[in-house]
C-alpha positions as CSV (number, residue, x, y, z in Angstrom):
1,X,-78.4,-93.3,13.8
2,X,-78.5,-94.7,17.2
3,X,-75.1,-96.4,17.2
4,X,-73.6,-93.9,14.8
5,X,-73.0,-96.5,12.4
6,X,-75.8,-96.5,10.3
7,X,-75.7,-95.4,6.3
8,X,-76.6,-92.2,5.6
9,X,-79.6,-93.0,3.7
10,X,-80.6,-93.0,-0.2
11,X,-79.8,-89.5,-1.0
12,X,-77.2,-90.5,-3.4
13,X,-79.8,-92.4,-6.0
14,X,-80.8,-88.8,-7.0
15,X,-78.8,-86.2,-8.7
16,X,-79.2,-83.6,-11.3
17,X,-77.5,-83.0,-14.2
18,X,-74.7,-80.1,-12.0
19,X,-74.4,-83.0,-9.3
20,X,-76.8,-81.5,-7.5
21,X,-78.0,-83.6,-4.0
22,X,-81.7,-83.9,-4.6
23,X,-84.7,-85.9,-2.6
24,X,-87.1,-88.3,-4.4
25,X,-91.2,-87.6,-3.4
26,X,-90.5,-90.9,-1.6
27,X,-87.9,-90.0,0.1
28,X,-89.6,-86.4,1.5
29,X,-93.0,-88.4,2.3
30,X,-90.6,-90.5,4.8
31,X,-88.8,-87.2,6.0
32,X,-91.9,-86.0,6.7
33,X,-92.6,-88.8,9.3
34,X,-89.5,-88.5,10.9
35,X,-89.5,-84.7,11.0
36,X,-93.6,-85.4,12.8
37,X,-92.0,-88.3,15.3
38,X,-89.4,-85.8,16.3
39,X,-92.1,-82.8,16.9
40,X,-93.6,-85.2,19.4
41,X,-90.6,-85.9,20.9
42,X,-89.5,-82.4,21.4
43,X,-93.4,-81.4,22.5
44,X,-92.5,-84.0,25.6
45,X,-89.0,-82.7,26.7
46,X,-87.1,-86.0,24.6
47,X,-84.7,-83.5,23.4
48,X,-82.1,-86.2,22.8
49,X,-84.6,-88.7,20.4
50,X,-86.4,-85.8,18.6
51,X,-82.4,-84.6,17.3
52,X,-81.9,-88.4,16.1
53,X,-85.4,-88.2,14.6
54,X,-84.8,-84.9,13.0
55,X,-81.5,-86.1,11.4
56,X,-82.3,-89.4,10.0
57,X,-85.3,-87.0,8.4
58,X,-82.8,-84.9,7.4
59,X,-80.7,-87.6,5.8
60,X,-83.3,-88.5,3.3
61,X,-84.0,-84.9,2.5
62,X,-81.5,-82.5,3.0
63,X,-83.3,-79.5,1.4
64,X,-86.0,-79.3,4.0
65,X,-85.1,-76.2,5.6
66,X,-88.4,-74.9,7.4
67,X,-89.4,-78.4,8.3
68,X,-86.5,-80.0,9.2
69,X,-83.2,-77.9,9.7
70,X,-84.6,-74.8,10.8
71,X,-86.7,-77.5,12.8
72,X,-82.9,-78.8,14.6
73,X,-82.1,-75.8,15.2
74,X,-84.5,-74.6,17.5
75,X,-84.7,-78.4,19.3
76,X,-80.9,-78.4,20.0
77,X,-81.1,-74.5,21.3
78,X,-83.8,-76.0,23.7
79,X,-81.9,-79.1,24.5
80,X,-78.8,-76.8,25.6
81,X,-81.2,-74.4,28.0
82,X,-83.0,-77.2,29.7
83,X,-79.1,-78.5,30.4
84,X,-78.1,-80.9,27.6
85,X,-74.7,-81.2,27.3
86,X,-72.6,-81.7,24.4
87,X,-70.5,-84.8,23.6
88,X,-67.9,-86.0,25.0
89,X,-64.3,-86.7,23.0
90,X,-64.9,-90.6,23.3
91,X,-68.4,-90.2,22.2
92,X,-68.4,-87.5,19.4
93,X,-65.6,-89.8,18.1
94,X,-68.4,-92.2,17.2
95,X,-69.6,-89.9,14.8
96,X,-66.4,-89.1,12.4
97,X,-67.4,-86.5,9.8
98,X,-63.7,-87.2,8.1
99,X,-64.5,-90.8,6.2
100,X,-64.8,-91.2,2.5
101,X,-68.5,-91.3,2.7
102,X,-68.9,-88.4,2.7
103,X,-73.0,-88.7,2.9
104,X,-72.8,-89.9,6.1
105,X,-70.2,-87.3,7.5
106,X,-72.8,-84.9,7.1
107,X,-75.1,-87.0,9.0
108,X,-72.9,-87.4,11.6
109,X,-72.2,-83.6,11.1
110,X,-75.7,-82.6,11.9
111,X,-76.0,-84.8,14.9
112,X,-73.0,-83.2,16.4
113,X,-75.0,-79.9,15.8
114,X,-77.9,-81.1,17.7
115,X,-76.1,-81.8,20.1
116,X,-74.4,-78.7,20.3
117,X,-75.5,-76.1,18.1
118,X,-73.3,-73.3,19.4
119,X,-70.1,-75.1,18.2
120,X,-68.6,-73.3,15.4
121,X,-66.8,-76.8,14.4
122,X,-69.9,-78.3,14.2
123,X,-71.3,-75.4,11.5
124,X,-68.1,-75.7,10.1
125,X,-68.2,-79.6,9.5
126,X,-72.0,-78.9,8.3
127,X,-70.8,-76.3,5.9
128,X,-68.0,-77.9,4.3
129,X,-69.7,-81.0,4.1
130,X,-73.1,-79.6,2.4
131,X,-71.2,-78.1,0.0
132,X,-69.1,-81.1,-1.2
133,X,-72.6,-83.1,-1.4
134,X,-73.6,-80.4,-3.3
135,X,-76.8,-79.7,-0.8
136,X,-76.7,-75.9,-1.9
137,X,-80.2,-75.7,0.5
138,X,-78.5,-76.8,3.5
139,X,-75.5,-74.0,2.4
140,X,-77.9,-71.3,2.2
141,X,-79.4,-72.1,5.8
142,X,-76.1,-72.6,7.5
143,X,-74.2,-70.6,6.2
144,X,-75.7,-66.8,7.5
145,X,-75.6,-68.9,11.0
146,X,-72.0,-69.5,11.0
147,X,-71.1,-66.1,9.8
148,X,-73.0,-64.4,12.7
149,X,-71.3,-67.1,15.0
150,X,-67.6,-66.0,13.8
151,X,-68.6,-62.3,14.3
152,X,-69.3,-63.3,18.2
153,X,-66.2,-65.1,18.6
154,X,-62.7,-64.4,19.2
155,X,-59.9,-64.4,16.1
156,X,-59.9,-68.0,14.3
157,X,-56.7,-68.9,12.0
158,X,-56.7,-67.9,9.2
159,X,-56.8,-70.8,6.9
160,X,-60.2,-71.4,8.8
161,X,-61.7,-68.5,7.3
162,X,-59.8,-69.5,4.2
163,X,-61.8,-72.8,4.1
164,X,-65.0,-71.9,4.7
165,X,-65.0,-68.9,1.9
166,X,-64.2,-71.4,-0.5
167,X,-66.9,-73.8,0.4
168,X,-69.2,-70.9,0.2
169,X,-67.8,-69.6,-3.1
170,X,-68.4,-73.2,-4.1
171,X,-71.7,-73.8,-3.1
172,X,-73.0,-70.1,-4.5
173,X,-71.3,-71.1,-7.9
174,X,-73.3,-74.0,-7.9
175,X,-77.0,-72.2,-7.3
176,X,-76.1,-69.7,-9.6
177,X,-75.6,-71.9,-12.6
178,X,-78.8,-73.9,-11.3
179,X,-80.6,-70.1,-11.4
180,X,-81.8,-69.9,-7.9
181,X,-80.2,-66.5,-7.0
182,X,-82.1,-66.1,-3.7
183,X,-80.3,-68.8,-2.3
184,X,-76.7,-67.9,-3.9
185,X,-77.3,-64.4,-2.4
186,X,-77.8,-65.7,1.0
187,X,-74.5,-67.8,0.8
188,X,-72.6,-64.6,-1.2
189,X,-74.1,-62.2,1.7
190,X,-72.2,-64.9,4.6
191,X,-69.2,-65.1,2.6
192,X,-69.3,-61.4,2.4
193,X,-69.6,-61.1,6.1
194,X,-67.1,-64.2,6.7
195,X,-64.3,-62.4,4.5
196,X,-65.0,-58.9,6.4
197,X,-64.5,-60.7,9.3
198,X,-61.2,-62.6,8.3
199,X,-60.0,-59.2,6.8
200,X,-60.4,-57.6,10.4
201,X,-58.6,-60.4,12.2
202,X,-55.7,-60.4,9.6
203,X,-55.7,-56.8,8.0
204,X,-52.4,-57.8,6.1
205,X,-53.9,-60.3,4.3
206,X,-54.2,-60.6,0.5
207,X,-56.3,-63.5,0.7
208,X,-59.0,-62.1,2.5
209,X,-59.4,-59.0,0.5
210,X,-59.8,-60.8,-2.2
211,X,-62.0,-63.3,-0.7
212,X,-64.1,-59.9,0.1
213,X,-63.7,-58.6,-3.2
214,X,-64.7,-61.9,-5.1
215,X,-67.8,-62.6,-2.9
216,X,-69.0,-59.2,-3.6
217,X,-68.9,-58.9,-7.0
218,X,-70.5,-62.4,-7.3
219,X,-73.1,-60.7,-5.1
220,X,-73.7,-57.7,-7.2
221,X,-74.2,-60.0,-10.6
222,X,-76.5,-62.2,-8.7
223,X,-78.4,-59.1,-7.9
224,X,-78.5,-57.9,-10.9
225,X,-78.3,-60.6,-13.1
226,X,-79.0,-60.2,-16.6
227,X,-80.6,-63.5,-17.0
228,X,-83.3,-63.2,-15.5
229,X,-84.3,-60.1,-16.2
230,X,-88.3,-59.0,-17.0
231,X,-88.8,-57.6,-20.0
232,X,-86.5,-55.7,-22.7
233,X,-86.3,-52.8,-20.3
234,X,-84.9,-54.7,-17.9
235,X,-82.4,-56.3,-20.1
236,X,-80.9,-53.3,-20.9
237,X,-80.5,-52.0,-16.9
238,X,-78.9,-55.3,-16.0
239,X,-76.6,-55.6,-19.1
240,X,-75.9,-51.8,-18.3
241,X,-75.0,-53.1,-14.9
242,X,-72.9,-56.2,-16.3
243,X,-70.8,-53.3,-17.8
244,X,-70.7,-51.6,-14.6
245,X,-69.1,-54.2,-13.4
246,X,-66.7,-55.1,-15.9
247,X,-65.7,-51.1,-15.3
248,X,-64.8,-51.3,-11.8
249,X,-62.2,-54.0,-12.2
250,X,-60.6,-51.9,-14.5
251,X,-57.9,-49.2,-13.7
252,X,-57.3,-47.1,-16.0
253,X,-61.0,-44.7,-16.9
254,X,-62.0,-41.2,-18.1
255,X,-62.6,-38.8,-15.4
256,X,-66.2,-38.6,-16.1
257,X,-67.0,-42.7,-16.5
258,X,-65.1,-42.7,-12.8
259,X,-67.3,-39.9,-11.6
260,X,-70.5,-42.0,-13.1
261,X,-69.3,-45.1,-11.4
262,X,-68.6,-43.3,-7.7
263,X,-72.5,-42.1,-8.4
264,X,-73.8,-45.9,-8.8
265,X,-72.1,-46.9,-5.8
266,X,-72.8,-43.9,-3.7
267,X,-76.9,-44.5,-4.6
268,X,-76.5,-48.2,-3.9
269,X,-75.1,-47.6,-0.7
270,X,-77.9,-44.7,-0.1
271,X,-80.4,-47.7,-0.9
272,X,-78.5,-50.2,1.6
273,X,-77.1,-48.1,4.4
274,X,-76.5,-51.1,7.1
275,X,-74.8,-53.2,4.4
276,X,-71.0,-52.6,5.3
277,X,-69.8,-54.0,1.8
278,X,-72.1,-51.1,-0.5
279,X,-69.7,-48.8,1.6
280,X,-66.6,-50.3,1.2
281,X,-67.3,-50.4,-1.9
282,X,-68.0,-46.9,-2.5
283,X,-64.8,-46.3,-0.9
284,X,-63.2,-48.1,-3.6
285,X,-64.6,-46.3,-6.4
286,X,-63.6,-43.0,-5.0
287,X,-60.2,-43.7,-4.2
288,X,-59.0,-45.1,-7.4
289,X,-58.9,-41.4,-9.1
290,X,-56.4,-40.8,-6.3
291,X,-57.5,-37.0,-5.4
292,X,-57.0,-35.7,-2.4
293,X,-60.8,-34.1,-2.2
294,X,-62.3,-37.5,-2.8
295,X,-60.1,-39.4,-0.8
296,X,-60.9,-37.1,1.8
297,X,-64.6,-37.1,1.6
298,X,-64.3,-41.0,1.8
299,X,-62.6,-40.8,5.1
300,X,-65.1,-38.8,6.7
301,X,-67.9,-41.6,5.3
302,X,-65.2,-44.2,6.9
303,X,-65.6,-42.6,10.5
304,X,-68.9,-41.7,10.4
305,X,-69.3,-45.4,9.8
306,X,-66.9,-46.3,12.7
307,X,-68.1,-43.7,15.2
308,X,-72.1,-45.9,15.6
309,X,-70.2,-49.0,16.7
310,X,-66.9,-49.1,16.9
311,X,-66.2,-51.9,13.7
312,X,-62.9,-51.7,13.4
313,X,-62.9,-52.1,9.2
314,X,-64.2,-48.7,8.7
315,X,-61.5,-46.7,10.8
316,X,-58.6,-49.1,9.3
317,X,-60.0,-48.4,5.7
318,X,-59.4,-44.9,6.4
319,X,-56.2,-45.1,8.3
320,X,-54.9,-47.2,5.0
321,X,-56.2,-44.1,2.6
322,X,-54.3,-41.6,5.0
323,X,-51.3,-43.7,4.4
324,X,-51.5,-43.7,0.8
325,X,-52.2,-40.0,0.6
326,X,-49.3,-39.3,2.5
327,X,-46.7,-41.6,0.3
328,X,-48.3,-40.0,-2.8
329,X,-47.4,-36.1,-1.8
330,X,-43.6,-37.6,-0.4
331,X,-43.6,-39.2,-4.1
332,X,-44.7,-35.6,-5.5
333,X,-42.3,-33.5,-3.5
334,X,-39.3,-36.0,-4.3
335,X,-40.1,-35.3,-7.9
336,X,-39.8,-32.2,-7.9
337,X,-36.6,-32.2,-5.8
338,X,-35.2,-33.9,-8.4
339,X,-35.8,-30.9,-11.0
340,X,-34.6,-28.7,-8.6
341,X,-32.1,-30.5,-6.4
342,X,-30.6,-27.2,-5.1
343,X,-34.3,-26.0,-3.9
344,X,-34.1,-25.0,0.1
345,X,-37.9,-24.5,0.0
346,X,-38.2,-28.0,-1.2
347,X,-35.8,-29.5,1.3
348,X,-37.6,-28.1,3.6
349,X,-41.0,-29.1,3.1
350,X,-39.6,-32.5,2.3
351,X,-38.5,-32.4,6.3
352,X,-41.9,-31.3,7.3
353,X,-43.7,-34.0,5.6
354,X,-41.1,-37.0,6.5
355,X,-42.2,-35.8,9.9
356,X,-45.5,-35.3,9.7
357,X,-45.9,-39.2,7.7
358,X,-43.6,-40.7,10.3
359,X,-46.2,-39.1,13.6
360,X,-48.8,-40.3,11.7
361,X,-48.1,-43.5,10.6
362,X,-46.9,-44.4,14.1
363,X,-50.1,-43.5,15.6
364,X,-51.5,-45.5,13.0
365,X,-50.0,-48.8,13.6
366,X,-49.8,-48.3,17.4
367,X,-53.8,-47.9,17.6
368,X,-53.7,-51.1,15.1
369,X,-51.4,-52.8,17.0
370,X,-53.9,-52.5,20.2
371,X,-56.9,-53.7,17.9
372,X,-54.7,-56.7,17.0
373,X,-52.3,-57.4,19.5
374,X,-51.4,-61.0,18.4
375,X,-50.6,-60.1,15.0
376,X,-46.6,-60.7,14.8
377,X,-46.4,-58.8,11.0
378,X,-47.6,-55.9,12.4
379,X,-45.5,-55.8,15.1
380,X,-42.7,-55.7,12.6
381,X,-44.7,-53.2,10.7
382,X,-45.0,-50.8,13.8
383,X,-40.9,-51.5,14.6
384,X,-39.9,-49.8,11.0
385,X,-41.7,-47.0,11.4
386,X,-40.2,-46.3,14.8
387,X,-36.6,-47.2,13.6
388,X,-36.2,-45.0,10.9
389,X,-37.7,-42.6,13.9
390,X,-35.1,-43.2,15.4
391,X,-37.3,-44.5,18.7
392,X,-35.0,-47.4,18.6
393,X,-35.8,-48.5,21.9
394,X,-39.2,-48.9,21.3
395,X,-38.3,-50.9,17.9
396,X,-36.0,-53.4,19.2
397,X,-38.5,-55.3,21.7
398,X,-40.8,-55.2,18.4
399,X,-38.4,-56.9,15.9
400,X,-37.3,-59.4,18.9
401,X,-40.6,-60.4,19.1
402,X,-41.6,-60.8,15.0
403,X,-39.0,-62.5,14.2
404,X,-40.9,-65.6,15.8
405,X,-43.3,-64.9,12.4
406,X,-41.8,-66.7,9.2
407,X,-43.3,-64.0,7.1
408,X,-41.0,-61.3,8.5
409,X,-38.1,-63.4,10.3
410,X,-35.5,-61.8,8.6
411,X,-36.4,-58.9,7.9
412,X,-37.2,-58.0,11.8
413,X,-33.2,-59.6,12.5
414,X,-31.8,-57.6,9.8
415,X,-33.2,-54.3,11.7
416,X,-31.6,-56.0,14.8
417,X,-28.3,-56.2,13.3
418,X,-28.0,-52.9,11.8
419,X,-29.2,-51.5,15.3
420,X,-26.6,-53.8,17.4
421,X,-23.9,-51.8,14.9
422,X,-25.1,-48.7,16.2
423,X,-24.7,-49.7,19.6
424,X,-21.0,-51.5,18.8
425,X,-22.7,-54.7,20.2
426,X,-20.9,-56.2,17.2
427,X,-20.6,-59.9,18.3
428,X,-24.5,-59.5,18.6
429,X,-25.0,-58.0,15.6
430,X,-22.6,-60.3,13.6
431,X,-24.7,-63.7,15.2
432,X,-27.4,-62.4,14.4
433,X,-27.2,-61.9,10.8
434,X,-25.2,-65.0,10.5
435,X,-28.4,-66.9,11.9
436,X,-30.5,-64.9,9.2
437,X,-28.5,-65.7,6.1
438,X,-28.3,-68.7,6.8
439,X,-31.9,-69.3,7.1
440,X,-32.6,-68.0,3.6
441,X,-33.6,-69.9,0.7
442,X,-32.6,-67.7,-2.0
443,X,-29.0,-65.9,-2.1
444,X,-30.4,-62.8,-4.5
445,X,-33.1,-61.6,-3.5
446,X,-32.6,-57.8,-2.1
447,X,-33.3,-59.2,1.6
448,X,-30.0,-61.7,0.8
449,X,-28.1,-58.7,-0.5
450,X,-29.1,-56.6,2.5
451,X,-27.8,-59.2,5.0
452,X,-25.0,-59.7,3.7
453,X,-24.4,-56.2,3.2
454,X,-24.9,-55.5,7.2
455,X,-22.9,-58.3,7.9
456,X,-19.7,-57.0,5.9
457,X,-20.0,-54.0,7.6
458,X,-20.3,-55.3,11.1
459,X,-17.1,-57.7,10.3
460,X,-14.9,-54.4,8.9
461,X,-16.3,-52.1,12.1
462,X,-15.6,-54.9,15.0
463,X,-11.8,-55.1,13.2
464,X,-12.0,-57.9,11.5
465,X,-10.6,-57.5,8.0
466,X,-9.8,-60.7,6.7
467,X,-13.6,-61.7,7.4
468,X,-14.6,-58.5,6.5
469,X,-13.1,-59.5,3.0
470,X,-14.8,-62.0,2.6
471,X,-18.0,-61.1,3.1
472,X,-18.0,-58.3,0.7
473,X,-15.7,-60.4,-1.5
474,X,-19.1,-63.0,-1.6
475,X,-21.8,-59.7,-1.4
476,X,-20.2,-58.6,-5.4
477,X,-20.2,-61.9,-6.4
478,X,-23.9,-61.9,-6.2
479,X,-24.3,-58.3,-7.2
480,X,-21.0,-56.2,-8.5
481,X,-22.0,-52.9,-8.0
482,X,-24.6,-53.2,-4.5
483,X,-24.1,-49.6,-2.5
484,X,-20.8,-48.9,-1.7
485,X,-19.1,-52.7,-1.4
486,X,-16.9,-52.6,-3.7
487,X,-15.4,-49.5,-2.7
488,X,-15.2,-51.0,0.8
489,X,-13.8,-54.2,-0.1
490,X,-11.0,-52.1,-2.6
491,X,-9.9,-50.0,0.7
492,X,-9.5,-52.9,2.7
493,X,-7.3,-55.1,0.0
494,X,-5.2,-52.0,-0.8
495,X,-1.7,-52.1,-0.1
496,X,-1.9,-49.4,2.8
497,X,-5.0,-51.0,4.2
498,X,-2.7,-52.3,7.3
């Protein structure tokens, strides 16, 4: 290992039947000697030799977790505070952890750790690399580490997150189906923390929730897994629980099986109350019957969560279920004003409550905004709901600043064109949708239609008919009867439209 050259030893002569990474009794015997040279080594202050020891140990036997990774660990930690310093680029370059061997990559991986163990690259490389030598032990020792490391750091990309969740999805599929569910329920437990993590940097994103939601279900089967259960008693409490959760992925339930399955959850959060994911989940169960008395009682669990330490999750669970209560009762009202479309009363309330949703849902999404103040989508978020406000002001800096972010580019200029119409800033307003149409992929999609349908009416209000024509002559062409166009475009070809 001294050059960074050398192979990464014979680990590759054993596997089991699952591909599994495994050390011969040889090979441990000649670990162990390595891991006792490098416990001398660290016993005199050699920091440097005893983290080349422990790896070449480590390369012949890549299970040994008390003895030899749990070992580096605490000899690169001591290396750091008696002022060892991490690699530079020219050297770490020595070590790649990108080749096809992939064997030695993770040797090189754990030597980059040693020599800096509070790199979250470096647990990253370890991570990814473990897993695709299928050294599940090495996963399940790492990977708690890393998670804790990503929940002191600042916001990562996403698709790092991403990553890393697979890996650990990979590696806990593989000790599951080799039985050992102690170690696949300390790699589920990180990749519960990881996607909790990911899901508070990027609240928006689908991914992550159901990176969140995959890891703990895996969880909750390797908890209760009917497999290995003791006894016919037993069987019948875990296949009970197999059936739990086949339940809760389904939609559609009595009232009383939803009640029963809000009681599990409740009681398994009661017996876990500093696991984060037994109350989410809770949360879950007593939202889906969508009543407001549940919903209700499952905010106040949200912020009695939040109040302790401020995790951000808990208060953005329950801003989301605020959200959804609100566009349920505007759904109710609207369906009865549509029975009684005469109805004052109802007109009335439906005022209040368009009021009362757009307050709240600002304050919502300007407190979010603060929490994530990077986060481009929301901004665009935050823009609509001051827009249709009315706060256009406040909007427009919004919008000019998503529109930077592909996922919502134009959809934030479409808002700026309709709101440089309002203002007569029609050569703004007309450029502006211009650039966004032509950006598009797709001609039909209701975004398309929407553009083009600004864009017409920008043309026919700046008092330009014959461009006007044509771009409401083009908007029927891809949809005959979108709002009023064809109205438009009759009253500007009539005979008197001069």
């Amino acid at each position: 290992m001294a050059n960074g050259e050398e192979q990464a030893g014979p680990l590759d002569q054993g596997r089991e039947p699952l591909g599994r990474l495994i050390a011969t009794e040889e090979q441990k015997a000649k670990a162990r000697k390595f891991f006792d040279h490098a416990k001398k080594a660290a016993d005199t202050r050699n920091y440097d030799y005893a983290v080349r020891l422990y790896v070449d140990g480590l390369a012949l036997w890549p299970d040994a977790v008390d003895e030899g990774l749990k070992k580096l660990r605490v000899v690169a930690t001591a290396r750091r505070l008696d002022g060892g310093k991490s690699l530079g680029f020219i050297a770490a370059h020595k070590y790649s952890t990108g080749g096809k061997d992939v064997l030695k990559s993770l040797k090189n991986a754990l030597y980059l750790f040693g020599m800096d163990p509070v790199s979250i690259p470096n647990m990253e490389g370890i991570l990814k690399l473990a897993t695709k030598a299928k050294c599940d032990q090495m996963v399940q020792w790492i990977a708690p580490v890393l998670a804790d490391a990503y929940n002191n750091t600042k916001k990562l990309p996403t698709n790092r997150y991403m990553a890393i969740c697979e890996a650990m999805d990979e590696a806990a599929e593989l000790t599951m189906a080799l039985g050992e569910d102690e170690s696949a329920k300390r790699i589920l437990e990180a990749a519960v923390a990881t996607s909790q993590i990911w899901a508070r940097h990027y609240p928006r994103s689908s991914d992550a929730e159901k990176s969140l939601a995959s890891a703990t279900g895996k969880l909750t089967i390797v908890k209760g897994r009917y497999s290995r259960a003791d006894g016919f008693t037993e069987s019948l409490k875990d296949a009970e629980a197999q059936h739990d959760l086949h339940d809760q992925d389904r939609m559609i339930h009595s009232e009383e099986r939803n009640l029963e399955l809000i009681a599990k959850a409740q009681k398994d959060w009661e017996d876990n109350p500093d696991t984060p994911s037994k109350l989410l989940h809770l949360v879950a169960m007593m939202t889906r019957i969508e009543r407001d008395e549940t919903e209700n009682e499952a905010v106040e669990l949200l912020e009695q969560a939040y109040a302790p330490g401020g995790d951000y999750v808990f208060k953005q669970r329950a801003d989301d279920i605020r959200i959804r209560q609100l566009n349920r009762h505007r759904r109710a009202i609207d369906d009865k004003l549509k029975l009684e479309p005469a109805s004052a009363e109802l007109k009335r309330a439906r005022a209040r409550h368009k009021a009362l949703q757009s307050k709240t849902e600002i304050e919502i999404y300007r407190n979010r905004l603060d929490q994530y103040p990077t986060d481009l989508k929301l901004r665009y978020v935050l823009g609509t709901r001051l827009f249709a406000a009315k706060q256009h002001d406040d909007a427009i800096p919004l919008f000019q600043q998503s529109q930077v972010d592909g996922r919502c580019r134009g959809e934030s200029r479409l808002y700026l064109g309709r709101y440089f119409i309002e203002k007569r800033f029609f050569d703004q307003a007309i450029s502006t949708l211009r650039t966004a149409i032509g950006e598009l992929d797709a001609t039909g999609t209701p975004l398309a239609l929407e553009l083009n349908y600004w864009l017409a009416r920008g043309l026919e209000l700046s008092d330009d008919p014959v461009e006007a024509k044509k771009a409401y002559g083009h908007l029927i062409q891809l949809d005959y009867n979108y709002r009023d166009a064809r109205r438009r475009l009759e009253k500007l070809v009539a005979p008197d439209a001069g």
